[in-house]
NUGUMAR-69082 format. One record per residue (C-alpha): chain; x, y, z. Coordinates in steps of 0.001 Angstrom, whole numbers. Example, Ala and Ser with C-alpha at 12.3 -4.5 7.8 and 13.67 -1.06 7.14 Angstrom:
BEGIN
@ch = A&u = 12300&v = -4500&w = 7800
@ch = A&u = 13670&v = -1060&w = 7140
//
This chain:
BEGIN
@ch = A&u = 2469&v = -163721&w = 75775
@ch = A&u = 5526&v = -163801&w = 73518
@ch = A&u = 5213&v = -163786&w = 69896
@ch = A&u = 6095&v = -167199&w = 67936
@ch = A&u = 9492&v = -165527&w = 66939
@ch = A&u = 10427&v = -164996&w = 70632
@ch = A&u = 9919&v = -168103&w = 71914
@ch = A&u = 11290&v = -169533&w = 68936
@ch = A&u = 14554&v = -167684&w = 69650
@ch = A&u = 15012&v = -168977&w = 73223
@ch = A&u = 15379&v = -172778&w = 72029
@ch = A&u = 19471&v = -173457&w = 72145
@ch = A&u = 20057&v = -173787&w = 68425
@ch = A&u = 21724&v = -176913&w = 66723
@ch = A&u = 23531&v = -176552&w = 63362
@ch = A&u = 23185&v = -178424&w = 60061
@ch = A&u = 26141&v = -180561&w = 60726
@ch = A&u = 25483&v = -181215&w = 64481
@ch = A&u = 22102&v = -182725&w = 62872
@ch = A&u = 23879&v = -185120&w = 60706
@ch = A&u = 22921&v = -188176&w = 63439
@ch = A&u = 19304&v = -187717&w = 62906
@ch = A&u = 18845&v = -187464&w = 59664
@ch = A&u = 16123&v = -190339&w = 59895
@ch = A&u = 15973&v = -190614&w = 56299
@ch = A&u = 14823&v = -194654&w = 57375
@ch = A&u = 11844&v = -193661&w = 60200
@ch = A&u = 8604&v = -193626&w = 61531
@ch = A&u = 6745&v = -190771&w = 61360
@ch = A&u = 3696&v = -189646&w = 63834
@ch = A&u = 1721&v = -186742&w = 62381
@ch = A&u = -405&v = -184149&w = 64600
@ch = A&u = -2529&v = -181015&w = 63377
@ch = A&u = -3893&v = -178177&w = 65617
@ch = A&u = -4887&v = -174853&w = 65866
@ch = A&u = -2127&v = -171941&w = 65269
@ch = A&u = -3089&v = -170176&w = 68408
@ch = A&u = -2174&v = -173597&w = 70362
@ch = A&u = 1351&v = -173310&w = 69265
@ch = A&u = 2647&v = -170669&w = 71735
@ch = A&u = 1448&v = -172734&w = 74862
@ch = A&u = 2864&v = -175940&w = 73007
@ch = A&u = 6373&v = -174134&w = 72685
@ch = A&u = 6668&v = -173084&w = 75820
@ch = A&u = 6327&v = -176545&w = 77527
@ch = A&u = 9332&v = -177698&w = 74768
@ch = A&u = 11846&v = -175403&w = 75457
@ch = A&u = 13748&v = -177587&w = 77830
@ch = A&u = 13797&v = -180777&w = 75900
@ch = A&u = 14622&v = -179534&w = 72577
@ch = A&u = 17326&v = -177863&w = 70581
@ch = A&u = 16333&v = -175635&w = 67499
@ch = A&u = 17631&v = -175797&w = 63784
@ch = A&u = 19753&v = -172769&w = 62939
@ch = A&u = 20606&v = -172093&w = 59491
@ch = A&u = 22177&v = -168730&w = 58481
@ch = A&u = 21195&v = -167153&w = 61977
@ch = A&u = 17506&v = -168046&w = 60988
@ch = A&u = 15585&v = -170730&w = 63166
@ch = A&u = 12379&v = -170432&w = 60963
@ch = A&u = 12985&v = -172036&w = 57243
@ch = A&u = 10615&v = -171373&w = 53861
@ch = A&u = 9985&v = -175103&w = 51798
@ch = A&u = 8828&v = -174518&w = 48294
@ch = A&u = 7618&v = -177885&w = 46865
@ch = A&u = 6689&v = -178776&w = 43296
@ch = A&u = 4684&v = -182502&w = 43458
@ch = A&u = 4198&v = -185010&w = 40496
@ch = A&u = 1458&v = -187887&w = 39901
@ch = A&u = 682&v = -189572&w = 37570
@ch = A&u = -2334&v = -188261&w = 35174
@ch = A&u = -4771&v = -190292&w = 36771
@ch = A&u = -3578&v = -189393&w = 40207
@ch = A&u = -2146&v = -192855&w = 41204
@ch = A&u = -306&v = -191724&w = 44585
@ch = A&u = -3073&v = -189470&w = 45183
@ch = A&u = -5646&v = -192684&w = 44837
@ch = A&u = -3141&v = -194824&w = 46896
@ch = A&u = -2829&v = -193038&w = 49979
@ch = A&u = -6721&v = -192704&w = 49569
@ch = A&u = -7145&v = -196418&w = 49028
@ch = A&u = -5123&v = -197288&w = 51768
@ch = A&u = -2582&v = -198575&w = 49828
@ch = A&u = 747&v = -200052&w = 51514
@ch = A&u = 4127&v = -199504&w = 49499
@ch = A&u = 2779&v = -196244&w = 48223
@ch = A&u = 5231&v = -192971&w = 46970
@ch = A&u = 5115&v = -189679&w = 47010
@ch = A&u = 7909&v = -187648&w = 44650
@ch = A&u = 8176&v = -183978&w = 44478
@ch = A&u = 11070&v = -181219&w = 44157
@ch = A&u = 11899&v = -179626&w = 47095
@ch = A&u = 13999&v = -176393&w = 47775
@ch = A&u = 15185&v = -175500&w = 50838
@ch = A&u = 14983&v = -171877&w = 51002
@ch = A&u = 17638&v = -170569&w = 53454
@ch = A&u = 19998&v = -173725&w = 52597
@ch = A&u = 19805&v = -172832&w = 48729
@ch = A&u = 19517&v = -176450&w = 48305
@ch = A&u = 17073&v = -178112&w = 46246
@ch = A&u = 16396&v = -181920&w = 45431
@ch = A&u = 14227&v = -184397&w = 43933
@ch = A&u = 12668&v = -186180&w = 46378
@ch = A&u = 10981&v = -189742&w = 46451
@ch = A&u = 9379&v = -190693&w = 49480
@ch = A&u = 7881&v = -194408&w = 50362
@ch = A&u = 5385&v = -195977&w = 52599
@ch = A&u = 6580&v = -199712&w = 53384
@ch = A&u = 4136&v = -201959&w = 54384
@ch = A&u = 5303&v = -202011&w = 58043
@ch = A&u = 4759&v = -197872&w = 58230
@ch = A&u = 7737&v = -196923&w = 57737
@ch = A&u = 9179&v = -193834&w = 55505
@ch = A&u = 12073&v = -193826&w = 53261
@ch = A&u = 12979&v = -191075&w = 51800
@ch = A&u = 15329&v = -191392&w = 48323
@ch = A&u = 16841&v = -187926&w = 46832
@ch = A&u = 18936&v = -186565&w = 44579
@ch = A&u = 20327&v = -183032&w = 44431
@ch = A&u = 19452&v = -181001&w = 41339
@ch = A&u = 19907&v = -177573&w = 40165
@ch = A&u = 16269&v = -175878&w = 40530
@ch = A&u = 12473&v = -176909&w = 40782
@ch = A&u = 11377&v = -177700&w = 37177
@ch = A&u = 7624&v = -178225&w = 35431
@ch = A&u = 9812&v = -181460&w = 33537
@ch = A&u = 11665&v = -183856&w = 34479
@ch = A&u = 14985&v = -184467&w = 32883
@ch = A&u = 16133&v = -187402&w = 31354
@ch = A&u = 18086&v = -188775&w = 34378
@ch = A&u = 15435&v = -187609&w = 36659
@ch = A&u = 12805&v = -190117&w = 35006
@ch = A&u = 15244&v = -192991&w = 35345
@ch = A&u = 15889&v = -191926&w = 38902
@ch = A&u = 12682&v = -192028&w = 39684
@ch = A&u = 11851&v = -195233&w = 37844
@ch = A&u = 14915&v = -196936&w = 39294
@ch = A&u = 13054&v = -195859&w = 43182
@ch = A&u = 9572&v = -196565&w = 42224
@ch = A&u = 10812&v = -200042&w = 40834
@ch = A&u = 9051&v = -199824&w = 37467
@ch = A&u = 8332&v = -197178&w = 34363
@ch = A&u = 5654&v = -194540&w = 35263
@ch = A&u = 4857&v = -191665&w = 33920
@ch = A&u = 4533&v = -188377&w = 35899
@ch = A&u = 3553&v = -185115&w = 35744
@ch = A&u = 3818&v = -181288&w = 37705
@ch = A&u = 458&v = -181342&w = 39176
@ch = A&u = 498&v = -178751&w = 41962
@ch = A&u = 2388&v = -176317&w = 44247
@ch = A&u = 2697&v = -176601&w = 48568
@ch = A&u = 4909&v = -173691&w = 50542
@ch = A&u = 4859&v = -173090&w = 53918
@ch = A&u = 7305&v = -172669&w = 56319
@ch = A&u = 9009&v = -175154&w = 58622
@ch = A&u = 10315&v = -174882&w = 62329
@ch = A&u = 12904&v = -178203&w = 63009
@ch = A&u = 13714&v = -179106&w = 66612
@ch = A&u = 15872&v = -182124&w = 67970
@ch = A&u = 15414&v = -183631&w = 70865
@ch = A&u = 18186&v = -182983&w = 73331
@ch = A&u = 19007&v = -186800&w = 74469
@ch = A&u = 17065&v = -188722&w = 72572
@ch = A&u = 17472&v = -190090&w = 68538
@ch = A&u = 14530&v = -187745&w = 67449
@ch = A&u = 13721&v = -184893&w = 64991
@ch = A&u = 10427&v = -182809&w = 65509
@ch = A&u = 8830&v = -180468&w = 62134
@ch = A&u = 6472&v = -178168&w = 62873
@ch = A&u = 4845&v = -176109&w = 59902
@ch = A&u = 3139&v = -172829&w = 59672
@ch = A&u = 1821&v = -170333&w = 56933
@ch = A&u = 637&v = -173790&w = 54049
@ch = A&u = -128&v = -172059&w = 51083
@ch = A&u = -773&v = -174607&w = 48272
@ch = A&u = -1547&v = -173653&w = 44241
@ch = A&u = -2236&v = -175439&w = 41234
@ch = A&u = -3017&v = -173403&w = 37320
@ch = A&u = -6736&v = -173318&w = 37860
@ch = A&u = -6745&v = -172725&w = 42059
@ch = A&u = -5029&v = -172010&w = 45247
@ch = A&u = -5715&v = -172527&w = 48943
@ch = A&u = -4495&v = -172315&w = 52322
@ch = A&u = -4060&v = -173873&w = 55670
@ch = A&u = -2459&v = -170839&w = 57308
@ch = A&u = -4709&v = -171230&w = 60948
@ch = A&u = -3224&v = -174600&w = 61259
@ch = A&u = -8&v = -176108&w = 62356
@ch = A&u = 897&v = -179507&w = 61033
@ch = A&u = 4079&v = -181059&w = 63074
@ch = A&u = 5542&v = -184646&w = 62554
@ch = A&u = 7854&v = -186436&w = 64707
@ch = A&u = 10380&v = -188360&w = 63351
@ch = A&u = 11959&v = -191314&w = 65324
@ch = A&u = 14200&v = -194552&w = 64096
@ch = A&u = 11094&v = -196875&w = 66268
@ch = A&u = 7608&v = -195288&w = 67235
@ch = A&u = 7746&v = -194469&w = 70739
@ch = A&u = 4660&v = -192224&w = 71989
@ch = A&u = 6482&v = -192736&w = 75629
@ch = A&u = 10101&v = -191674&w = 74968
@ch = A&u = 8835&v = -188351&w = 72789
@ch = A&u = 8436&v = -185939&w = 75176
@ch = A&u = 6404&v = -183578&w = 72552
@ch = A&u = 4236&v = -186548&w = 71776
@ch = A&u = 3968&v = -186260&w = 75842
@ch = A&u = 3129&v = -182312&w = 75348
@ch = A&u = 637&v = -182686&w = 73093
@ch = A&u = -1419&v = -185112&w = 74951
@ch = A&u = -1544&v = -182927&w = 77905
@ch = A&u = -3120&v = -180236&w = 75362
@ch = A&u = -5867&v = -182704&w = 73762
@ch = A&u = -3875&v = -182888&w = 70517
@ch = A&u = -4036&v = -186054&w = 68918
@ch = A&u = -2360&v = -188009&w = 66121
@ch = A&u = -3764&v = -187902&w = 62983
@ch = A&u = -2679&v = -189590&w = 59687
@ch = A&u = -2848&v = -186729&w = 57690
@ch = A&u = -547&v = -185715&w = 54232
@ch = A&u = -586&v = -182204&w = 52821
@ch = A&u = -116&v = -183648&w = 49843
@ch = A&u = -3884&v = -185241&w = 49876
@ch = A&u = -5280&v = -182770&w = 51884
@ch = A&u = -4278&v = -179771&w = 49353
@ch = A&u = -5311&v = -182304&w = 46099
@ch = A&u = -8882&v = -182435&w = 47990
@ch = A&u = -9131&v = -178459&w = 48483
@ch = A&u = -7619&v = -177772&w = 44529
@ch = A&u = -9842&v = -180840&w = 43327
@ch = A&u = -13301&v = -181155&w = 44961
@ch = A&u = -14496&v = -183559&w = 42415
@ch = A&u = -11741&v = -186431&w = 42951
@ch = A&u = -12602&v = -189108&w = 44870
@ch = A&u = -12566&v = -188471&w = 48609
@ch = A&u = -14872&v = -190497&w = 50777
@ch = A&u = -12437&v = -191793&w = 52592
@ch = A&u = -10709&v = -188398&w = 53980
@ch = A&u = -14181&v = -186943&w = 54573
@ch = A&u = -13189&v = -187006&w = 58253
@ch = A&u = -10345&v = -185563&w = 58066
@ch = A&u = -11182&v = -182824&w = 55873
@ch = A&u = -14485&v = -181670&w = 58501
@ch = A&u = -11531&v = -182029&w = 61211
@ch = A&u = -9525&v = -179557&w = 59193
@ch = A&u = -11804&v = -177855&w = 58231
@ch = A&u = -13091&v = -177171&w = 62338
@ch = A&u = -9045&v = -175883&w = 62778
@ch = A&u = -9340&v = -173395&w = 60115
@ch = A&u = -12115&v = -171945&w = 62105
@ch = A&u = -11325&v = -168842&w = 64257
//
């Protein structure tokens, strides 16, 4: 079989500004998470309905993320409570683009995301000035907020050829903290992003039932605060962690 970089290369490639129409910064996301050695066979079946991102002549992108809670872990404890209206904020630089923003991301209480950014200079441990009224502006109130741990991996972005959709898939999730680190490098964790759920129009969504994968509501985020913090509360993403847990598995 052909390595991941091969079949990679063989998608038609889409630039930056031919992506500007799906940005989907107002969408609906639908998460899945599977074993790396799936992801060959699951590429394969793609290649006809989906154009790949090309940035720089390079199709497969490194994400370095810096994400911020609050000292008691309030987004953390949200997500994990089931909260609606919940946020997520974090610096994010985009490797090959040499672009990096501060990112605010919200869960509406009809499932949607919205994602709020603004572009600054680097990743920073402290938040400027303007970047804590930015933030407090989004979030709708004063909170305060804190560097609390590090996620990298590295990010594949497809389109779909014909219809309004935009397809993530990432690989090699390394996540670090002052006191720990972790990994998630034998799983893949993809998310397609459409302006209205549609499990029927997405042909991966199609793809990945034919190979018994599943959708899973699952956030690196959480998942990486479990692995760096086993003593926070977690009883409700026990499942999901023994479900990881079965992918990291050989």
């Amino acid at each position: 079989m052909r390595s991941l970089s091969q079949i990679i290369g063989s998608f038609s490639p889409i630039s930056l500004d031919e992506m500007d129409g799906v940005k989907l910064m107002n969408r609906t996301d639908t998460k899945f998470a599977f074993k790396l050695v799936t992801l060959p066979v699951l590429l394969e079946k793609m290649q006809s309905f989906y154009r790949v991102l090309s940035i720089k002549d390079k199709l497969i992108h490194n994400y370095k993320s810096l994400y911020y809670d609050t000292i008691d872990r309030k987004f953390y404890l949200d997500h994990h409570n089931r909260r609606v209206n919940r946020n997520k904020i974090r610096f994010r630089e985009y490797v090959g683009s040499d672009l990096t923003f501060l990112e605010i991301k919200r869960k509406n209480n009809k499932g949607r995301t919205i994602k709020k950014r603004i572009k600054v200079p680097k990743i920073s441990a402290k938040l400027t000035l303007e970047q804590k009224q930015y933030i407090n502006k989004i979030v709708g109130q004063d909170i305060n907020v804190e560097a609390k741990q590090w996620i990298n991996f590295s990010r594949v972005t497809f389109v779909h050829k014909e219809q309004k959709e935009r397809l993530t898939i990432d690989i090699d999730l390394t996540f670090n903290n002052k006191e720990s680190s972790g990994d998630l490098k034998k799983v893949v964790i993809a998310e397609v992003k459409q302006e209205r759920m549609s499990r029927s129009l997405s042909d991966f969504m199609k793809i990945a039932k034919e190979l018994h994968i599943l959708p899973i509501r699952i956030s690196k985020y959480c998942m990486s605060t479990l692995e760096l913090n086993p003593k926070i509360k977690q009883n409700r993403f026990k499942e999901k962690k023994i479900f990881i847990n079965k992918l990291k598995q050989i």
